[in-house]
N, C-alpha and C positions, 0 to 999 in steps of 0.2 A: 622428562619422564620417559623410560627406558620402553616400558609395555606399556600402551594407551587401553584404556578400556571402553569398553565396547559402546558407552556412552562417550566418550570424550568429544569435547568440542574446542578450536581453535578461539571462537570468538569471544567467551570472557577472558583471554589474555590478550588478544589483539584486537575485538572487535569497540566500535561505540555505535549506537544507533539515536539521533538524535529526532525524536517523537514530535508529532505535529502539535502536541499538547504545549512542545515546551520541556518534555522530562526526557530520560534516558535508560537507554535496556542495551542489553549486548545484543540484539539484532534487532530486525524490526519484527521478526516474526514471535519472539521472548515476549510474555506477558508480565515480568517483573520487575518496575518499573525501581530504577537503584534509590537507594535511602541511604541518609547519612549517618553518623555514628548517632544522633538523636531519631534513629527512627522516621524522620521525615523524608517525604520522595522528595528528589530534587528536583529542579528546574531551570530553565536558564536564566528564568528570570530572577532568581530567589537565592542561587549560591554561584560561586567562584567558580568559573569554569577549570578555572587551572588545576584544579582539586577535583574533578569529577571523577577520575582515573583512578580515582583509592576509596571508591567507595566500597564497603564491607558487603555489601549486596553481590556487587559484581565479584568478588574474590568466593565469596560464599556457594556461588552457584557453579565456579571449576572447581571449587571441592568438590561440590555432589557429583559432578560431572564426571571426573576424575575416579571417584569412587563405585563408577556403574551405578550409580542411582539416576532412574528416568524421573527430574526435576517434571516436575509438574507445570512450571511455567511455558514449559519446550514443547507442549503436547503436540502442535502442527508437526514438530517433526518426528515422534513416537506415532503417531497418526500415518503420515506419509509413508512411516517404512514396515509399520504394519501390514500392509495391501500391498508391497514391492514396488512403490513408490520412491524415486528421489528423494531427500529429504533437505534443504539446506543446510543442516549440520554437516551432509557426507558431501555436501558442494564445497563450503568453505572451508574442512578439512583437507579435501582436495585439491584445493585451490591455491590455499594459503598456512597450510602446515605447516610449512618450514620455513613462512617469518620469521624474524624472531622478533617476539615482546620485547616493548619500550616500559618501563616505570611508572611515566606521568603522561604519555600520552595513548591513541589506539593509532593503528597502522591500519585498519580500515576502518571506513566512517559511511554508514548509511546515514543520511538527513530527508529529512522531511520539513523543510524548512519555512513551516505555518501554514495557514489555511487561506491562500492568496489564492484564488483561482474564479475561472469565468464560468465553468458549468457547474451543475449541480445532480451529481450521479444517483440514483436512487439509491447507492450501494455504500453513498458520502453522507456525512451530516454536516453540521455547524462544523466542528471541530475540525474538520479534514478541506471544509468549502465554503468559503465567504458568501460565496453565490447558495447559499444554504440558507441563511439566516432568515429570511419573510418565512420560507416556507415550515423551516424545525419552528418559530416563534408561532404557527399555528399548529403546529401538530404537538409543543409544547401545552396549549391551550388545552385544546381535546385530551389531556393526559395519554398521547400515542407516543411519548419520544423514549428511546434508549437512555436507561442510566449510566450507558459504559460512553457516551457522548461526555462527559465532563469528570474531570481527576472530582474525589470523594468529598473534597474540601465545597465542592460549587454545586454538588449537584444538588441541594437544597433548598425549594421555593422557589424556582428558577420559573415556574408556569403562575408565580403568582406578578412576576415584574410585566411592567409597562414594557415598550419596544426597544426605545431608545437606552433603558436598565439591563434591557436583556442582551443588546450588542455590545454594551461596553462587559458583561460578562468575558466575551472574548477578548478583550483588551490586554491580558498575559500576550497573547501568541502575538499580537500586533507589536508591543514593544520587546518582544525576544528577539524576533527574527527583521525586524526594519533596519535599515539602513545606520538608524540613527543608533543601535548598541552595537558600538564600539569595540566592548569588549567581549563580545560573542566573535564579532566574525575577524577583529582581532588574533585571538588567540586561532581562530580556525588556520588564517594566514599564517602564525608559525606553526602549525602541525603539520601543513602541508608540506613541508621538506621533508618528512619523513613519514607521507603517507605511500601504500603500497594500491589503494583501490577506495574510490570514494563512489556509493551508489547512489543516485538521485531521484527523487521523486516529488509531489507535491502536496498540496494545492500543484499549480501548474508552473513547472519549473521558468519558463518561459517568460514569466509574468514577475519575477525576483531578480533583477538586475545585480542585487547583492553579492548574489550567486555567483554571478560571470565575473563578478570583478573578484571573486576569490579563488574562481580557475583561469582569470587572466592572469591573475597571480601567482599562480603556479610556475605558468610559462615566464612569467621573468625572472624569480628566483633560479629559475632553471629543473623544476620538481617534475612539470607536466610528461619530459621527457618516459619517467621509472613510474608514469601513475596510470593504470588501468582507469577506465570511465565507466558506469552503466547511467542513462538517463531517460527516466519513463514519460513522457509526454503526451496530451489530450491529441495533440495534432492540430489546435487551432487555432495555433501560430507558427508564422515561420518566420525567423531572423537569420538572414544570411553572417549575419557578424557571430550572432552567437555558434552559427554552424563551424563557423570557422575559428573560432575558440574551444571547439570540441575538438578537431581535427589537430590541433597540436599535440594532442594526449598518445601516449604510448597506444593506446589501444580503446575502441570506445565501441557498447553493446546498446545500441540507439532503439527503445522502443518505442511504437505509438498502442495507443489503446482505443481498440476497433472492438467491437464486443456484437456485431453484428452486420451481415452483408444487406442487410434491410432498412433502409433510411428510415421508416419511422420508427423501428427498432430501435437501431442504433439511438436517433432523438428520444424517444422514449426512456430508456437506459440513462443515457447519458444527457440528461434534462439540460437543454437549452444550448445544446450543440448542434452543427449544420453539419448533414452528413457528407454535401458535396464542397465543402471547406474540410473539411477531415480529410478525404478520401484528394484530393488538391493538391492540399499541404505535404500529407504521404508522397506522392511524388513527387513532390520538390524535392524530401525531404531524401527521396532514393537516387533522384539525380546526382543530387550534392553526393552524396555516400558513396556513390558506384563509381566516382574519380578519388576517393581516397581508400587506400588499401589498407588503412588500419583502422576502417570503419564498419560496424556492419549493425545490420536492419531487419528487427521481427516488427510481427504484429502480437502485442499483448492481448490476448482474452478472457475478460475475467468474468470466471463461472458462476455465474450466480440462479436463482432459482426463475429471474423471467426468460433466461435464454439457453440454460441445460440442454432443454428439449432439442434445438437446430444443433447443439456443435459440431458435429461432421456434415452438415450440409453448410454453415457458414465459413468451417476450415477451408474445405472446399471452393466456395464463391472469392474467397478472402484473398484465397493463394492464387488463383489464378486473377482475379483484378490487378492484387497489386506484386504479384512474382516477388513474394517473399515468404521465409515459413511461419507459421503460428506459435505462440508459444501461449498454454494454458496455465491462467493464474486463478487457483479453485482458492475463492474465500471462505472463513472461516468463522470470519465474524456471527454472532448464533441468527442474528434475523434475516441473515444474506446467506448461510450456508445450503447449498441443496440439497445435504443428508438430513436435511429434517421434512423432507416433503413425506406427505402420506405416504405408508410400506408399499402399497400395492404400485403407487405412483412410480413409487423409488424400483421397485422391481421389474417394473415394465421397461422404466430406463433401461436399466443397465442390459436386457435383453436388446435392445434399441439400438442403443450407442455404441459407433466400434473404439472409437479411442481411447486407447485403455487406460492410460492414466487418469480418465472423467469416470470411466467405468468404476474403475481400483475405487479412486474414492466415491462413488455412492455405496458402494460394497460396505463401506464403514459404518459399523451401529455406532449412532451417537446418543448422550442421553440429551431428554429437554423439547423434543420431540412434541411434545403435547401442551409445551410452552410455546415452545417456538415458532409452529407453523400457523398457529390462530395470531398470532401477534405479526408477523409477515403479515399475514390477509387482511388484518384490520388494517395498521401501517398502510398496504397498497392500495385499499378501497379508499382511505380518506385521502389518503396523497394525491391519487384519481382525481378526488373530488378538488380538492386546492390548486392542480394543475390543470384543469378542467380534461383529466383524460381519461383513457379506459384502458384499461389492462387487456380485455376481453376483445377489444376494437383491432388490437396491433399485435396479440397474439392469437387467431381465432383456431386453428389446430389445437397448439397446446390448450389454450383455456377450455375446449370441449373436454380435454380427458380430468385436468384440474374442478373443472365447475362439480363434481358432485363432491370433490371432498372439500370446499372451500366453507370457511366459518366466517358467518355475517355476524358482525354486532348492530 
């Protein structure tokens, strides 16, 4: 295409994003999840991978693209460049414009490859964290859980099963992503010859051995060479083998995710992580990095509403502990976003706050507003309750300015 327009995006012609569900969108940030010529979203579990590449979904959405239409499933990044924000559309155009598209398979591949992980983030649920289940299985009870927690087909009576009913619910993402399907990481293993960039995340990438033996396999077919890395990780583990299977890659963007320079923060946030095994690990993990030249090392921060309030005083602590830069990851998800905090709240932020990209986006009217923040405080007061903790204990600055707009049930 000769002139791009001004919506155009690279990634429904070369992107695949494979979802912790189990389904597929052309990034991870894309809300529309591809469907087959019957209308059904796919899965890994459920259709042919080898056919994932020609779903009518995905070709449908570089039409609109193509056609200057702001698809609605993209909004993070019609969101982002509203406020003069980065968007990952103008990243991965940038980035990888002049691919060029394959037929049947993507030349980048974001995975999320199931809900295997050891913490349990307030900002994760079931779906995203195994270490989830006790505690979504009671706030299922209470009728406090997200229906965006389960594809449309499951989320139905899911607070009336027993326990043991309710974890085999997630039993999809267990047999997509284990060892034991074949033909998932199979087929990954031949697309890897001809991938340009595969971005990694989890559950905790660390803890899927799957994994490495399909970027070990990179390196023997000879692919690792021409293949860009990104890989997000909790920090609380280190494998020297696996570091050293990163370090074969053309090029690797090694993140850990520190979301607070305040250990019961950070524990708090990040439920049932040790902060001075994080903050350890980080340095292992910059040792190892700082001998290889085609390696490099942020700290991910992701913004969510219990820790808005610090982020230039934690960039700050962050970067000088561990001599690396920050890079800010603002969620969107509606009961984790901080554009839904009370106005006056929100407005005091962004007077507050100097990094302008947390700024940029509080700046954004969002609707839901009056959904979404009473459903946040119910959510963290009972969560409180089931982790036996206090919001109010570990945040006491901010919760003074939050306590008078806070909705009790």
């Amino acid at each position: 295409m000769m002139n791009k327009s001004s919506t155009y995006c690279v990634m429904p012609y070369i992107g695949l994003a494979v979802q912790n569900h189990g389904d597929f969108c052309s990034c991870n940030l894309n809300k529309k999840s591809w469907q087959d010529n019957k209308k059904q979203v796919m899965h890994v579990y459920s259709h042919d991978m080898t056919r994932m590449f020609q779903s009518h979904t995905r070709k449908m959405l570089g039409a609109q693209l193509d056609h200057g239409l702001q698809d609605p499933s993209c909004q993070v990044c019609w969101d982002a460049e509203s406020v003069g924000n980065s968007s990952a559309r103008q990243y991965f155009n940038q980035s990888f414009g002049n691919v060029d598209p394959l037929p049947d398979q993507p030349r980048v591949l974001i995975i999320k490859p199931g809900n295997t992980c050891n913490f349990a983030c307030r900002m994760c649920n079931p779906m995203t964290s195994s270490s989830w289940y006790n505690d979504g299985y009671k706030l299922e009870k209470a009728n406090m859980h997200s229906s965006s927690w389960y594809p449309e087909e499951q989320s139905n009576q899911v607070s009336e099963l027993k326990f043991n009913e309710y974890t085999r619910t997630f039993e999809h993402i267990r047999k997509s992503f284990n060892p034991d399907n074949l033909e998932f990481w199979a087929v990954l293993k031949k697309w890897i010859e001809n991938l340009v960039f595969i971005d990694i995340y989890g559950g905790e990438p660390f803890l899927i051995p799957a994994l490495f033996d399909l970027l070990e396999h990179g390196i023997h077919v000879g692919s690792a060479k021409h293949i860009s890395l990104k890989l997000h990780t909790n920090a609380s583990i280190y494998n020297k083998k696996y570091m050293e299977i990163l370090s074969q890659y053309k090029s690797v963007k090694f993140s850990v995710s520190i979301d607070s320079s305040d250990p019961a923060q950070l524990e708090y946030i990040r439920h049932k992580s040790d902060y001075t095994n994080v903050i350890d690990n980080s340095k292992k993990f910059k040792e190892f990095i700082d001998n290889c030249p085609n390696m490099f090392m942020s700290i991910s921060y992701t913004v969510v509403p219990f820790n808005v309030f610090y982020v230039d005083q934690h960039k700050q602590e962050l970067e000088s502990l561990l001599a690396m830069p920050i890079v800010f990851n603002l969620v969107t998800t509606p009961e984790y976003d901080a554009r839904h905090l009370p106005y006056p709240v929100k407005k005091n932020l962004t007077e507050k706050i100097e990094n302008q990209k947390v700024k940029s986006f509080l700046q954004k009217s969002i609707e839901g507003c009056d959904i979404e923040w009473p459903k946040f405080c119910g959510a963290t007061d009972l969560l409180d309750k089931i982790r036996n903790q206090r919001f109010s204990d570990v945040f006491p600055e901010w919760w003074k300015i939050l306590e008078p707009y806070w909705v009790v049930k």
